[in-house]
C-alpha positions in Angstrom: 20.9 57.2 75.0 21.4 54.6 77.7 24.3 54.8 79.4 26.4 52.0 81.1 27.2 51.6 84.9 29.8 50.1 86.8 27.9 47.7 89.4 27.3 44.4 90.9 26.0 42.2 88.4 25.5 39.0 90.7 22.6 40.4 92.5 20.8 41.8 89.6 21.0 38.6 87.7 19.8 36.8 90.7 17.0 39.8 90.9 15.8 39.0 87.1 15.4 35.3 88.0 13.5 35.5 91.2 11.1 38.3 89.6 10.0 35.6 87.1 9.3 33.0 89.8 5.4 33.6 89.4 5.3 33.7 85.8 7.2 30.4 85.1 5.3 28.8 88.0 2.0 29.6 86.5 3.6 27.5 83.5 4.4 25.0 85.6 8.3 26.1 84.5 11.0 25.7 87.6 13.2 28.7 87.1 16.4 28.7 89.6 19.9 30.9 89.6 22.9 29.4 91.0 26.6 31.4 91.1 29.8 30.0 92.6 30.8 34.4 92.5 29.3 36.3 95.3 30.2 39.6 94.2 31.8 41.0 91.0 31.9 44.5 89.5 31.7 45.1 85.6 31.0 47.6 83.3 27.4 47.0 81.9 24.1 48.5 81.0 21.4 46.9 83.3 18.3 48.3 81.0 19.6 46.5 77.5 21.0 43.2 79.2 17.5 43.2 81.2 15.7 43.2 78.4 17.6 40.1 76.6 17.1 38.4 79.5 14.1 38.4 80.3 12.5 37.9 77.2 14.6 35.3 76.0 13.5 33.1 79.5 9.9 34.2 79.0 10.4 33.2 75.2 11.6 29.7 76.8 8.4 29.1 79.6 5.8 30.3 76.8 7.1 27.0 75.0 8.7 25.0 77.0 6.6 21.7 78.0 5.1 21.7 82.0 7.6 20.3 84.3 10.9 21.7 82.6 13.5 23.5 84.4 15.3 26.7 83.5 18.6 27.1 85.4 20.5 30.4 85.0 23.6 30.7 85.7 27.3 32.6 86.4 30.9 32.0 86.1 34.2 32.7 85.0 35.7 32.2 81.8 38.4 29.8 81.5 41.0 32.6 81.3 39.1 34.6 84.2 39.0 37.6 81.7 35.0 36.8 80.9 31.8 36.7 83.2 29.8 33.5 81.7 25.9 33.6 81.8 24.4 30.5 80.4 20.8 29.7 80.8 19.8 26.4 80.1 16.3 24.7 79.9 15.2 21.0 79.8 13.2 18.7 78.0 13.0 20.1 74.4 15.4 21.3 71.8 14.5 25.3 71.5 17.7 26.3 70.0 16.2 28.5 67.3 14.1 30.4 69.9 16.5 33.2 69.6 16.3 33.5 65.7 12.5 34.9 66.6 13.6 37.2 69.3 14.6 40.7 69.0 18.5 40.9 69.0 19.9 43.2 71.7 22.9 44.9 72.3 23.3 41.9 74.2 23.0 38.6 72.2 22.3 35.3 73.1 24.2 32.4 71.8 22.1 29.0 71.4 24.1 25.4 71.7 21.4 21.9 71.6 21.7 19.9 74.1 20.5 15.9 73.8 17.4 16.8 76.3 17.4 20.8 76.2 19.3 24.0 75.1 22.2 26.0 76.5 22.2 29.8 76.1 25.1 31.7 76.6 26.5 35.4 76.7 29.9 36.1 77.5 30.5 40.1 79.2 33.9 41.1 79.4 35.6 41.7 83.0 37.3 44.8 80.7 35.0 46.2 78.2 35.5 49.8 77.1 33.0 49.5 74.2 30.3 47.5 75.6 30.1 44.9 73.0 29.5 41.3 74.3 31.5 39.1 73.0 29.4 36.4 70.5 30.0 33.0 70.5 31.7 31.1 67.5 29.7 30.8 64.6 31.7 28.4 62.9 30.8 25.9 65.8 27.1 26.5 65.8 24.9 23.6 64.2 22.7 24.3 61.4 19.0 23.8 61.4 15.9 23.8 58.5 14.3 26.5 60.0 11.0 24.7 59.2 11.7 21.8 61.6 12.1 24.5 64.5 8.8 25.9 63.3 7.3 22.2 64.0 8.8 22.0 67.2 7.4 25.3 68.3 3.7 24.3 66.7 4.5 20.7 68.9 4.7 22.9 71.9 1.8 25.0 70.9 -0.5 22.0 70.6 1.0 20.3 73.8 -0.1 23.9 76.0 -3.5 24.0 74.2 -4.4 20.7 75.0 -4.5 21.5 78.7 -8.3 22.5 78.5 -9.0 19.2 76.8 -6.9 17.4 79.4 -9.0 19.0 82.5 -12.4 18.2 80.6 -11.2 14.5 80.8 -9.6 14.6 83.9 -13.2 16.1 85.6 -15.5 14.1 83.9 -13.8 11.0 86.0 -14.3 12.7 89.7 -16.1 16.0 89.3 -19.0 15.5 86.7 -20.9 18.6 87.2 -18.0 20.7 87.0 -16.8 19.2 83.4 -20.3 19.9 82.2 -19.8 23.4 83.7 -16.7 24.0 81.6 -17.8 22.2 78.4 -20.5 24.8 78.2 -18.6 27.4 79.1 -16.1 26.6 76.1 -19.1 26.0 73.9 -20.5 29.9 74.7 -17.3 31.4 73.9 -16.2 29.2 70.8 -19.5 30.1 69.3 -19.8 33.9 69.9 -15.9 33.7 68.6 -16.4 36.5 66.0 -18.1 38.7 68.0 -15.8 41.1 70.0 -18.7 42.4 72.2 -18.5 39.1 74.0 -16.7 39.4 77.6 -17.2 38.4 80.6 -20.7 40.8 81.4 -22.3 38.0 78.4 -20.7 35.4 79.5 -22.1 36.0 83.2 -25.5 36.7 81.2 -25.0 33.4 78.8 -24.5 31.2 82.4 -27.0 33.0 84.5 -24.6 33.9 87.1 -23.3 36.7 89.3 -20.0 38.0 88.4 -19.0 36.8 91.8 -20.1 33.5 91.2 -18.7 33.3 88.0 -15.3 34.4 88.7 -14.7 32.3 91.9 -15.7 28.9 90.0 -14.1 29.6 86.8 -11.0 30.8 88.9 -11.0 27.5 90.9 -11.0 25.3 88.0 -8.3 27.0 85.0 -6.5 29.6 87.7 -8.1 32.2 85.0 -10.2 35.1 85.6 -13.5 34.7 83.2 -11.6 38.1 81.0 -8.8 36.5 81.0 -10.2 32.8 80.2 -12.2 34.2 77.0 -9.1 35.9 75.6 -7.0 32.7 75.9 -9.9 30.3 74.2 -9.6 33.1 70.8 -6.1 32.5 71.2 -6.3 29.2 70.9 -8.7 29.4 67.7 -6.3 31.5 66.4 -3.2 29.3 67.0 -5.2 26.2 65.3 -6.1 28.7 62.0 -2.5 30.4 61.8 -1.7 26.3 61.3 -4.2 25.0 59.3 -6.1 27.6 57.8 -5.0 29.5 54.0 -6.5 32.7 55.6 -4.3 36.0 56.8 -3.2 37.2 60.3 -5.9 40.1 59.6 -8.9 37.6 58.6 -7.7 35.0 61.5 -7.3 38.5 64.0 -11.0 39.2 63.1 -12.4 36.2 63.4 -11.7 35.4 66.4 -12.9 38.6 68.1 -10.0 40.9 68.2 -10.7 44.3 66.7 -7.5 45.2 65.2 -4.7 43.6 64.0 -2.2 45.5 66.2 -4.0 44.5 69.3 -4.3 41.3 68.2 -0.5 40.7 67.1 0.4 42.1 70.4 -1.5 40.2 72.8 -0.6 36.9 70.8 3.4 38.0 71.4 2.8 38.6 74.5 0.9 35.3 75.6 3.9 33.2 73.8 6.4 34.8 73.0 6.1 34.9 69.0 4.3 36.8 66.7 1.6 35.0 64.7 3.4 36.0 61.7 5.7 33.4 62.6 3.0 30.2 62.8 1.5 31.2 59.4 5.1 31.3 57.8 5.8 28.0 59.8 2.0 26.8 57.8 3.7 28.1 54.4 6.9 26.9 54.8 5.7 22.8 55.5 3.3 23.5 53.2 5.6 24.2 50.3 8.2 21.7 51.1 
């Protein structure tokens, strides 16, 4: 069971915020948390309301274009009865992001803005049975789930195209160094299926120290060569989950993962949905 605690909340939501600073940033995602309260005391349980949280602002960087914002933030109710935290991100309409998160004791409610999304949870100051308070349902928008699906594949195809975009962008002012990359891309996107193929063949494949290999690649994509090979078969995998009539099993094993489970984790992990979700986005356009 986990139990509830009577404690500052102000510094712990600050806390969460700040401890994502390197993750969003690697995104290129600003992340801030602003609060007009200094200190308030409330009945809450940090472990559940961490976990909604965070992965609902992880859920938001992994697709949210480069350059947005995320601002969290705290307040009072109207009636000063409520604690108000509202996290809202720029740039793109991710209302339905919470529809494909797990539901926590603490829930989420999504409201579109014209250039973004507003989040909010409302805690009780007095709350003997640690239920958050939802929002209105009756005032929520409705949405073709579908559309959201596009909007997440539009997000998908706007972060993969960064490797494309850096291709392009060296081939201007650093010649040797695209070349380096396009064969680098080549070597992995053609050993795909074969899950043998890390970073010792990819060193072997380039006729290069580990060393060497890890402090170019590292320069160039901020990636470790691991690291980089994983996120090119995720990419592969991203592009059949939208275009391909195959299953998440046939699509985990050809692209080098060796189960299913591994690979339906690591995907969730890396952004934020499960693949299931791009294949039943695939069905669902496809059938309209």
């Amino acid at each position: 069971m986990i139990y509830a605690s009577i404690a500052d909340i102000v510094p712990f939501l600050k806390g969460l915020a700040q401890s994502l600073h390197p993750y969003a940033q690697a995104n290129e995602v600003q992340i801030s948390f602003s609060s007009d309260i200094k200190k308030q005391m409330v009945q809450y349980q940090p472990f559940l309301l961490s976990q909604s949280l965070v992965q609902l602002i992880c859920n938001i960087i992994n697709l949210a274009p480069p350059k947005s914002k995320i601002m969290v933030r705290l307040y009072y109710g109207a009636d000063n009865q409520t604690l108000q935290v509202e996290v809202e991100n720029t740039k793109i309409n991710l209302m339905r992001v919470i529809e494909v998160s797990e539901h926590k004791t603490y829930s989420f409610g999504g409201y579109p803005l014209p250039h973004g999304t507003m989040y909010r949870l409302v805690l009780p100051l007095q709350q003997p049975d640690l239920t958050p308070k939802q929002p209105d349902q009756k005032n929520m928008p409705t949405y073709n789930l579908p559309q959201f699906y596009r909007e997440i594949q539009k997000r998908f195809n706007t972060h993969f195209s960064q490797t494309e975009k850096l291709i392009a962008s060296l081939e201007k002012s650093r010649p040797h160094e695209a070349a380096f990359m396009q064969k680098i891309n080549t070597l992995i996107k053609v050993n795909l299926e074969n899950e043998n193929f890390d970073s010792n063949a990819l060193c072997k494949a380039m006729s290069m120290s580990r060393t060497q290999l890890f402090r170019r690649l590292k320069s160039l994509v901020r990636q470790a060569p691991a690291i980089y090979i994983k996120t090119i078969r995720l990419q592969k995998a991203k592009e059949m989950l939208e275009t391909a009539d195959l299953t998440v099993s046939e699509i985990a094993f050809k692209t080098g993962f060796q189960t299913v489970s591994h690979f339906t984790k690591v995907f969730k992990k890396q952004y934020g949905v499960p693949p299931s979700v791009l294949r039943r986005s695939n069905k669902s356009v496809t059938n309209e």
